[in-house]
Steps between C-alpha positions, in 0.01 A plus 500: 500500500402776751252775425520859618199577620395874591230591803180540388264774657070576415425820432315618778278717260387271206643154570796512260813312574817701544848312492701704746425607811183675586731822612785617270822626688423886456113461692299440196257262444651225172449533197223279251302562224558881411390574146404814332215658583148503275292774451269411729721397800626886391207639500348385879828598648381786725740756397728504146674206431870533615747597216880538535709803429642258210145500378457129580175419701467276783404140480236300686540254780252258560166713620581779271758707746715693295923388532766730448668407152834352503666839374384662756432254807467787770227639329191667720184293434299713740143459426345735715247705274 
């Protein structure tokens, strides 16, 4: 019986292994671990937390950086103050 097996790639921020490549095909670095973001990863964000035009607000990669939600992946996360 043969197994597919899929590349495996560290995170070169916390460590985390990422089943892809490190790159996706558009630039971007691949997706792990994004889950919604707490109140308190919210509130050290140094500007206001991203939000939509749908209303729906950005999650959280692994150190906290906003990502685009998947309504609205082209989202600006600028996070200039």
């Amino acid at each position: 019986m043969s197994r597919c097996r899929l590349p495996a790639v560290r995170c070169e921020h916390c460590g985390a292994t990422r089943l892809g490549d490190a790159i996706t095909q558009d630039g971007r670095p691949s997706p792990h671990a994004p889950r919604v973001a707490s109140e308190s990863v919210r509130g050290r964000h140094p500007t206001q937390w991203p939000t939509c035009p749908h209303g729906v607000a950005a999650l959280a990669d692994c150190v906290d950086r906003p990502i685009p939600p998947s309504c609205c992946p082209r989202l600006s996360l600028d996070t200039t103050p």
